[in-house]
C-alpha positions in Angstrom: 5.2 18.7 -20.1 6.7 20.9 -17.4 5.7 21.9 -14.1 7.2 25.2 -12.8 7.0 24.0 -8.8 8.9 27.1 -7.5 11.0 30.2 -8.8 12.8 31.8 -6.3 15.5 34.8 -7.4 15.4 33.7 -10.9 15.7 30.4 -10.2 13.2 27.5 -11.1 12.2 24.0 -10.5 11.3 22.1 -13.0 10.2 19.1 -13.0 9.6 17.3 -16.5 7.0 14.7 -17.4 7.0 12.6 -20.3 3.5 11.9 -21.8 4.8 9.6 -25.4 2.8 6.6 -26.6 5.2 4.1 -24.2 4.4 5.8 -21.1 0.6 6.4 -21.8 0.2 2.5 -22.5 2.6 1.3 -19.9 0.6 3.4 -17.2 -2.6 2.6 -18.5 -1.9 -1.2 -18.0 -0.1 -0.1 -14.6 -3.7 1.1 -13.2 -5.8 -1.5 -15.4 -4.1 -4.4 -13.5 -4.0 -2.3 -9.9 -7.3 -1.7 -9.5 -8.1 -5.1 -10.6 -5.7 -6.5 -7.9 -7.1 -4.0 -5.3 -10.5 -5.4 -6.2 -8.8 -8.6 -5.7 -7.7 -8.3 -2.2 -10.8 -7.3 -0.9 -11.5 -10.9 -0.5 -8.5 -12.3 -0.1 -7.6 -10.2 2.9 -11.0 -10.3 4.3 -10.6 -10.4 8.0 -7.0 -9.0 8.3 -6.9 -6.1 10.9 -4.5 -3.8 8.6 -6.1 -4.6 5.6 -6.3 -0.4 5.1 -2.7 -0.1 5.8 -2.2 -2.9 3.0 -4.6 -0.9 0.6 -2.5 2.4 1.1 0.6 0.4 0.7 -0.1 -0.9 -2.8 -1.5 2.6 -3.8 1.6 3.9 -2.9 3.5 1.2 -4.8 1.3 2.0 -8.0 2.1 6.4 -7.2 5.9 5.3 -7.2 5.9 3.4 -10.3 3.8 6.1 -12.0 6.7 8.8 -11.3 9.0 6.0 -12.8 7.2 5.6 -15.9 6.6 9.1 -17.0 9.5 10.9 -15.4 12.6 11.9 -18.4 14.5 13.1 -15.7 17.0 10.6 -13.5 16.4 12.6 -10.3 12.7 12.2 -10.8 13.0 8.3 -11.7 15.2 8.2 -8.4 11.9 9.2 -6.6 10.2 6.5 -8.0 12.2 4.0 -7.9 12.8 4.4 -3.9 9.4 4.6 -3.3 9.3 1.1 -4.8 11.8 -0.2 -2.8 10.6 1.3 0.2 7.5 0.1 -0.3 8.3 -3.5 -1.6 10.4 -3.7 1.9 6.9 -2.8 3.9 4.8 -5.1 1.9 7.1 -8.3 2.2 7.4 -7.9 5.7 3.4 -8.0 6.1 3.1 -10.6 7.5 5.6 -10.2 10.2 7.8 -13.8 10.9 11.4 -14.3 10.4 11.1 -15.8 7.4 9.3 -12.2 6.3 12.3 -10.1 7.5 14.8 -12.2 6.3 13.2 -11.7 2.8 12.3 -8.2 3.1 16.0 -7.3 4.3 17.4 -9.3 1.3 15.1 -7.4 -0.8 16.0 -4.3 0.1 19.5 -4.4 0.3 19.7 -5.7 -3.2 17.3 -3.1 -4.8 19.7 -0.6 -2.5 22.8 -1.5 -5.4 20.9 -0.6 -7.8 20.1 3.1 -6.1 23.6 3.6 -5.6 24.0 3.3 -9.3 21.7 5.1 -10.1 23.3 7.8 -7.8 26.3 7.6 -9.4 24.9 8.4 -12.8 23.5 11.3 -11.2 26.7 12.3 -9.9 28.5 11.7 -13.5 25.3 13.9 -15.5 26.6 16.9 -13.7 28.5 16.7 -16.7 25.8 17.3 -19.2 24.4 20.1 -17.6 20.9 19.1 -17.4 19.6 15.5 -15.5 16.5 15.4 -18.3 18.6 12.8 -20.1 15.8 12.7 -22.8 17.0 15.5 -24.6 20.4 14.2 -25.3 20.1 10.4 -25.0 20.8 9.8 -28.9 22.9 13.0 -29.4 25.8 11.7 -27.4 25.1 7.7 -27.6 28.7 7.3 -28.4 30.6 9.1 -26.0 32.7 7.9 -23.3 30.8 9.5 -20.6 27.0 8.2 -21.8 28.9 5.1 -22.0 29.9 5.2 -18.0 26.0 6.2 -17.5 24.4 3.5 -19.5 26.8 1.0 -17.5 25.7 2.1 -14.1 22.1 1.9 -15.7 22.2 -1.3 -16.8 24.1 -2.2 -13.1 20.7 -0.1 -11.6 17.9 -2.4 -14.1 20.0 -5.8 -12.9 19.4 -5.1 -9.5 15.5 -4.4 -9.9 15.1 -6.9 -13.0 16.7 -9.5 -10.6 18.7 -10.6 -13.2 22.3 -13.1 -12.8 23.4 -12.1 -10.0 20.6 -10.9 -8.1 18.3 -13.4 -8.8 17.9 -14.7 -5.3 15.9 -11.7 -3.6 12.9 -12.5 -6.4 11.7 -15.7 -5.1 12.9 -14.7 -1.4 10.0 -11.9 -2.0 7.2 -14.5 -2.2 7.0 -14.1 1.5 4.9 -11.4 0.4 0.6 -11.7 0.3 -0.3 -13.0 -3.1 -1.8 -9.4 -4.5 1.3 -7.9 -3.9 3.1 -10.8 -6.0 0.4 -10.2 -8.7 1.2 -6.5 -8.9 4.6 -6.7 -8.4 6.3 -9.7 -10.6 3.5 -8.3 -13.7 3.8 -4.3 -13.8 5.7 -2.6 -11.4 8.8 -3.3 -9.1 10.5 -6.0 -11.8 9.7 -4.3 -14.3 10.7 -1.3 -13.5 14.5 -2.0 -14.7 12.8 -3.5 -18.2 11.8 -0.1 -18.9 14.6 1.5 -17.5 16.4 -0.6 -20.2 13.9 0.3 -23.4 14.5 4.2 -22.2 17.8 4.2 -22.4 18.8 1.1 -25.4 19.8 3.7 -27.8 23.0 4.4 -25.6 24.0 0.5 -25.0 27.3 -0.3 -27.0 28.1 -3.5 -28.6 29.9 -4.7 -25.2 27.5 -3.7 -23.4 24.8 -5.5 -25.3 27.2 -8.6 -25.5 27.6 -8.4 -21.6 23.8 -7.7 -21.6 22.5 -10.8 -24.1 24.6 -13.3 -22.1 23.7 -12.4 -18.6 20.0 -12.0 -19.4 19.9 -15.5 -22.0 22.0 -17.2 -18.8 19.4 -15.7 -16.1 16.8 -17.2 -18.3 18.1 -20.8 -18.9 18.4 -20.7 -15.1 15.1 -19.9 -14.2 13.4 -22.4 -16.4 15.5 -25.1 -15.2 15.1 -24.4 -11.8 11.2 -23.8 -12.0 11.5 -27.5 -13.2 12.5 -29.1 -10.2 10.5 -26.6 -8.1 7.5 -28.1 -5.6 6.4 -24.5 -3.8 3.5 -22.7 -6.3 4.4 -19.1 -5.9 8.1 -19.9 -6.1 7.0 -21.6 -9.4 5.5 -18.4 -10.8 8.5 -16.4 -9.7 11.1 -18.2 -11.3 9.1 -18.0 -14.5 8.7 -14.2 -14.0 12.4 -14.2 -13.7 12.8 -16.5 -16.7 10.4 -13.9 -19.0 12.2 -10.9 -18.1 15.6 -12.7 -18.6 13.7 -12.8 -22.7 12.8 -9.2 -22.3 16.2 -8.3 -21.4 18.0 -10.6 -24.4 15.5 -8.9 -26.5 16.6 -5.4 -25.9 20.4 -6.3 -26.7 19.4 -7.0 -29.7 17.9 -3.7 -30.5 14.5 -4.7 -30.3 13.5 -2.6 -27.9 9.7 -2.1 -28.6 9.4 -5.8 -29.1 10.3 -6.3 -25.6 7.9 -3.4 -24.6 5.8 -5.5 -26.4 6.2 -8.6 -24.3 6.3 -6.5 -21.0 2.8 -5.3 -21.5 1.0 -9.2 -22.5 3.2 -10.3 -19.6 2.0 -8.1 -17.1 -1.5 -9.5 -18.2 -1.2 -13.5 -18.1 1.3 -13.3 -15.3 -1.1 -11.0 -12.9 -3.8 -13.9 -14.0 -1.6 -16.0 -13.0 -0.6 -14.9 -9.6 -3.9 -14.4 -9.0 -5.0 -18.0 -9.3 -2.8 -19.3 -7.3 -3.6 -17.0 -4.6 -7.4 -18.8 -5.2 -5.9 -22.2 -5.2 -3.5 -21.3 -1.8 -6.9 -19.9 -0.1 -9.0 -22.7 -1.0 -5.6 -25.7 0.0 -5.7 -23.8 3.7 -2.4 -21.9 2.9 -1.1 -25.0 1.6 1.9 -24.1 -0.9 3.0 -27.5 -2.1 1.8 -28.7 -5.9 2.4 -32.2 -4.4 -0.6 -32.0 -2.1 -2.7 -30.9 -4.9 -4.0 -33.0 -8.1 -7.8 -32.9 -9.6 -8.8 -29.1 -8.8 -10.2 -28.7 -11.7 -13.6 -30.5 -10.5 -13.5 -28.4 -7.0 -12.9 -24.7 -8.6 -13.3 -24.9 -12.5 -13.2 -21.2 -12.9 -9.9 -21.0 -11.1 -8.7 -23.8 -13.0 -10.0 -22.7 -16.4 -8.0 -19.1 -15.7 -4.8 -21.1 -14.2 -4.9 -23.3 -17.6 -5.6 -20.1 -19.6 -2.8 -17.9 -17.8 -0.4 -20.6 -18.5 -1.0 -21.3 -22.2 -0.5 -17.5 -22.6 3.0 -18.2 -20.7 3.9 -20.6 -23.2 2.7 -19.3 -26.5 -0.7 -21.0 -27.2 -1.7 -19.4 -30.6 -3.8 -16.6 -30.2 -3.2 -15.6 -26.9 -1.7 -12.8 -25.1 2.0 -14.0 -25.0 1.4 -15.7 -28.7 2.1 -12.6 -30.3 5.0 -11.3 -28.7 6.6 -14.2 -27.6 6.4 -16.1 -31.4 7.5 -12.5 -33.0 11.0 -12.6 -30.8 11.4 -15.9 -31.6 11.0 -15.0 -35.3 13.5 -11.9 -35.1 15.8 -13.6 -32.9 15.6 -17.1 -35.6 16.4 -13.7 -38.3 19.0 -11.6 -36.6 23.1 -12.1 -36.3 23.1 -14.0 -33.3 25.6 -16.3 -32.2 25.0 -20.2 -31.6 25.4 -20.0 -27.6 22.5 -17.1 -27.1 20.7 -18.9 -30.0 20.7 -22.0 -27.4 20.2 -20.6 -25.0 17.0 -18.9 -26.1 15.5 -21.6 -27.5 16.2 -24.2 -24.5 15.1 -21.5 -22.4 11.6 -21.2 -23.8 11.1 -25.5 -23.9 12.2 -25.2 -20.0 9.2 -22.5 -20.2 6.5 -24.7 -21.9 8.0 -27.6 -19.6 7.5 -26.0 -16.0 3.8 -24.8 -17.3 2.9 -28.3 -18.5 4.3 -29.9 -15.1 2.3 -27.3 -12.9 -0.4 -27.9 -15.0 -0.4 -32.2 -14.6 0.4 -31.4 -10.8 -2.3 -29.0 -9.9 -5.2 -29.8 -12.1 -4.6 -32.9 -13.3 -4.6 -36.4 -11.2 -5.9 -37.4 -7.8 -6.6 -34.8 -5.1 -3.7 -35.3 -2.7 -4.6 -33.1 0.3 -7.9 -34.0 3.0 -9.0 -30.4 4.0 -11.2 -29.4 6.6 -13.4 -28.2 4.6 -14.9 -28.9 1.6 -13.1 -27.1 -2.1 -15.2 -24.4 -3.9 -14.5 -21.2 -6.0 -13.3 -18.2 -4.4 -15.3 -14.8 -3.0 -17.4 -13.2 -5.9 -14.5 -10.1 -5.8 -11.9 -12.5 -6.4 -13.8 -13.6 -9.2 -14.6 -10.5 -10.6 -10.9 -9.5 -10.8 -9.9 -12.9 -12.5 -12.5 -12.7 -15.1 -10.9 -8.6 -15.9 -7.5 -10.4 -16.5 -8.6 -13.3 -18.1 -10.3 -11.2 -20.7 -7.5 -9.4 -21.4 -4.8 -12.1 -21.0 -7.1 -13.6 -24.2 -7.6 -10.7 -26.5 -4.9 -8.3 -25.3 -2.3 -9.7 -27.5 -4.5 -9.2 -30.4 -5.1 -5.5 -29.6 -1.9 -4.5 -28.8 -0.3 -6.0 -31.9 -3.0 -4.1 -34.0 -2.2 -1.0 -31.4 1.5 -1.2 -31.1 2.8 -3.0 -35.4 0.1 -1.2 -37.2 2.4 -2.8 -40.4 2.9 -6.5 -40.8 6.9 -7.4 -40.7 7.9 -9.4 -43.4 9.8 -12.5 -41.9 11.8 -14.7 -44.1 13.3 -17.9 -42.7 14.2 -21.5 -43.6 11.2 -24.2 -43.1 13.5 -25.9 -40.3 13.6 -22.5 -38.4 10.4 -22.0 -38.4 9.5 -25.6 -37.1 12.0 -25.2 -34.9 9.8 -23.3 -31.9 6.7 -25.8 -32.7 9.1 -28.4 -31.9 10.6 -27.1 -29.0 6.9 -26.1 -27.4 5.9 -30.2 -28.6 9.3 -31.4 -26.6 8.9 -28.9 -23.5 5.6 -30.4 -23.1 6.0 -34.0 -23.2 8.9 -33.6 -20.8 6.8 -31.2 -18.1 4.0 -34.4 -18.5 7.1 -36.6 -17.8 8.7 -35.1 -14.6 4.4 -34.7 -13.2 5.2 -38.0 -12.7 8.3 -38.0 -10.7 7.2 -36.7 -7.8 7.1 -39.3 -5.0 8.8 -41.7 -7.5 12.3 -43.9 -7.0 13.5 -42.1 -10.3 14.7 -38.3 -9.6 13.7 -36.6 -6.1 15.0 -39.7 -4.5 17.5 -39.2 -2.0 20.4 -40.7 -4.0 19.9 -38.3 -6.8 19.1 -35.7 -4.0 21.9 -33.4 -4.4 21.5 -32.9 -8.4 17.8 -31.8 -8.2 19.1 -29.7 -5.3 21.8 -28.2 -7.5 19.5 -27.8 -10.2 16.6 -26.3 -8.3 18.8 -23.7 -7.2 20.2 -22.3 -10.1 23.4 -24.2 -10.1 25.8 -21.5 -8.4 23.5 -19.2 -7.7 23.4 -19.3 -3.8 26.8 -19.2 -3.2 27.3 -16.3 -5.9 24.3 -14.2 -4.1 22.8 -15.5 -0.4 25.3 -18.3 0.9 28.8 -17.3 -0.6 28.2 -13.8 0.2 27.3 -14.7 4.2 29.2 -17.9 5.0 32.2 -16.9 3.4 33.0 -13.3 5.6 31.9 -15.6 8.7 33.8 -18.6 7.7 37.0 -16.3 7.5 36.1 -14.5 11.0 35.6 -17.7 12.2 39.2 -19.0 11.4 40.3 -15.7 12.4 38.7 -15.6 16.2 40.2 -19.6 16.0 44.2 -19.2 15.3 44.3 -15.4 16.6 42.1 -14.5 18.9 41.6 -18.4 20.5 45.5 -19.0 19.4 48.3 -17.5 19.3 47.1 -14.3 21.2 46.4 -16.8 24.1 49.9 -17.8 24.5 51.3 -14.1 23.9 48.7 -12.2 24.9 47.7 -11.1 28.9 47.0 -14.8 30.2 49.9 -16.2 27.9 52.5 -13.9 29.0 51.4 -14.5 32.8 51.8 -18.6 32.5 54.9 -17.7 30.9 56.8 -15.4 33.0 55.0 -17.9 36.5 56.7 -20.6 34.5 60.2 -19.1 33.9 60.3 -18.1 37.8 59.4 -21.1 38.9 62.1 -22.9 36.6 64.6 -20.2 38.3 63.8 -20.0 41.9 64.1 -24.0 41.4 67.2 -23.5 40.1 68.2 -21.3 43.2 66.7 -23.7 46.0 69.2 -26.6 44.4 72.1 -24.9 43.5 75.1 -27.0 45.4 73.2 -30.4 43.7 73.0 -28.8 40.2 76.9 -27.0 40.5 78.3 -31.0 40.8 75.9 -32.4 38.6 77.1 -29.9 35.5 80.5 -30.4 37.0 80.5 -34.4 36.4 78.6 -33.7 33.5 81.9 -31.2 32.0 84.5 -33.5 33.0 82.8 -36.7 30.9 82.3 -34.7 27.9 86.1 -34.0 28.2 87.4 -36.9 28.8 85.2 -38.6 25.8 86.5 -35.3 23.9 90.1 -36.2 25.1 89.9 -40.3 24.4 88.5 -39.6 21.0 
């Protein structure tokens, strides 16, 4: 559809909006899950004095990733896409602390690479004539040029999708209120650069789907592992967030691009739940963040616990529920498709990690003795909160269903070995009896100690991944003006510099005028000094 905004001497605007199948649905579940989360906060940020400015802020989020969704033109989708990070900045900073605008800066300015490549694929469409890359997306998938675009593309979703590199502005943005992290780690902000992906897969090249499958499979195995040895609840959630896009992401360099459209949309449903659950059980703890205080909440808030338990069986497959049906079909495909053995790995490591993480949050927070003496006494949330649970929890049980009706009206035909397909029962079996193993290593002698300290420390943090993103990219430039200020500046340049020079030439006149006070002494002291050296000269 287009919009004529202005003609002015024969010239028009235009601006182009794209009403397919994809963008209806993806919209639809956009607003389903907003208004649900709006309804959400109206409890959970009862008594906040700017709880209206909060309310505008997420509507605003929700108008931004509308442009993003249904917009075929990259100028358009540039709109969008800085009104999300414009207003994910505002909403981490909410609650205004240090720790709030550290995040919110490190949020920003790694969303701001990805506008800068987008800005550059604006500047290289010039090319093309038209910025409404809809039109000739497939028609020049194998030039040069659309091969330059889909790399600064893929450069833009990797920014947004927090994938390897990036990853460490995702769980930096938990500083953010709870809703927010519901709406924006299920169907907007992170999942922006998903669909950015899916829009514009028919361009990738093989390299680029090579470059694509190992950086996504890699973001992925890192996540899970680090969710693993993980103690703060939201960061929990995140890093699986970051581990299920990383599977979105390996699914579209394989070519299945609907598939992963198909897991973006049952995502956005359990993981919303999800978020939203543990925003109940953080109200209820007093703020309290830590899975070790908690144990045994399924007697205090069973409806909470019931949704948590619900949420996270949909996270890791549990037949016939939301993430069942996509999750099992990409394992299928995958198990089918020309893969090598190190993405195969990866994939299938990655999705025990999965089941394990969900099983050890599950042991730790519902499971077990109640670790934490509150104030107050534990009970279920306000009725509102409720209310938008029990949406989400309806959905996050027979969406999957529906939109695998909806979305593969005609049954695929999958043919594998009997090994293969035992092959993900077993990994969900071993992910879970390992998740129920490390529940019990938390105050244990066996793995958090402190002599085995720095490997769950490594591990927690994604191996390299500090260094790579946060600490390499900040110590390092200080570390080197540090050394810089020390030799130069502290150095050398003191002993040649203003003061340097001044000691010097007070010195060297001192040493002369010393030299002129005693010259009679000094004449016959280098004269008996000339006649020895001759005469051992001489006798020699």
């Amino acid at each position: 559809m287009d919009w004529d905004i202005i003609t002015l001497n024969g010239s028009s605007v235009i601006m182009t909006f794209l009403f397919d199948w994809m963008s209806l649905l993806f919209m639809g579940f956009v607003f389903i899950i907003s208004s649900l989360v709006i309804l959400y906060s109206d409890d959970y940020m009862f008594g906040d004095l700017n709880i209206v400015r909060f309310i505008l802020l997420v509507l605003m989020f929700v108008i931004s990733m509308m442009f993003l969704i249904i917009s075929p033109n990259i100028i358009s989708i540039l709109l969008g896409w800085d009104g999300l990070g414009l207003v994910s900045y505002l909403l981490v900073i909410y609650y205004q602390n240090v720790k709030s605008y550290g995040a919110g800066m490190l949020t920003v300015l790694s969303n701001r690479i990805g506008d800068v490549a987008l800005l550059m694929a604006i500047a290289w469409m010039i090319n093309f004539g038209s910025w409404s890359f809809i039109y000739y997306l497939e028609f020049l998938s194998g030039s040069v040029e659309m091969g330059l675009i889909s790399f600064l593309v893929v450069l833009a979703a990797m920014t947004s999708s927090a994938q390897i590199p990036f990853s460490s502005w995702l769980p930096a943005a938990m500083a953010a209120p709870t809703p927010v992290s519901a709406l924006v780690h299920s169907s907007t902000l992170v999942t922006a650069g998903v669909y950015l992906l899916i829009r514009f897969s028919p361009t990738f090249g093989y390299f680029l789907n090579v470059v694509l499958l190992l950086i996504s499979g890699l973001t992925m195995f890192m996540a899970g592992l680090g969710a693993n040895f993980e103690f703060d609840l939201k960061s929990i959630i995140a890093l699986s967030t970051l581990s299920q896009l990383g599977l979105m992401i390996m699914t579209i360099s394989i070519g299945l691009s609907g598939l992963a459209f198909f897991h973006l949309l049952t995502h956005a449903l359990f993981k919303a739940l999800l978020f939203m659950c543990a925003g109940g059980v953080i109200h209820s703890m007093g703020d309290s963040q830590d899975i070790r205080f908690m144990g045994g909440l399924s007697i205090y808030m069973p409806f909470t616990s019931s949704s948590l338990m619900v949420s996270n069986f949909a996270l890791c497959g549990m037949p016939f529920l939301a993430g069942f049906y996509s999750k099992d079909f990409i394992l299928e495909m995958f198990s089918m498709s020309y893969i090598n053995m190190f993405g195969f790995f990866l994939l299938f490591v990655s999705t025990g990690l999965t089941v394990c993480y969900s099983f050890r949050l599950f042991y730790f927070v519902l499971c077990g003795d109640f670790n934490f003496v509150p104030s107050s006494s534990m009970n279920e949330t306000g009725y509102n909160m409720v209310f938008g649970m029990i949406g989400l929890l309806v959905m996050s049980i027979f969406g999957g269903s529906s939109l695998m009706w909806l979305i593969c009206p005609t049954p695929s035909v999958i043919c594998l070995p009997y090994y293969l397909s035992f092959l993900t029962l077993f990994v969900v079996f071993l992910g879970a009896w390992l998740g129920y193993e490390m529940a019990g290593f938390a105050f244990g002698d066996n793995l958090f100690s402190t002599r085995l300290y720095g490997l769950s420390s490594f591990a927690g943090s994604m191996w390299f991944m500090p260094f790579f993103s946060t600490y390499g990219v900040s110590f390092s430039p200080l570390d080197v003006g540090y050394k810089v200020t020390k030799v130069f500046d502290s150095g050398w340049m003191e002993y040649f510099g203003g003061q340097g020079m001044y000691w010097i030439l007070f010195n060297l006149g001192s040493i002369n005028q010393w030299f002129q006070y005693n010259n009679l002494k000094l004449f016959l002291m280098f004269f008996v000094m000339w006649v020895v050296i001759l005469l051992f000269v001489l006798i020699y």
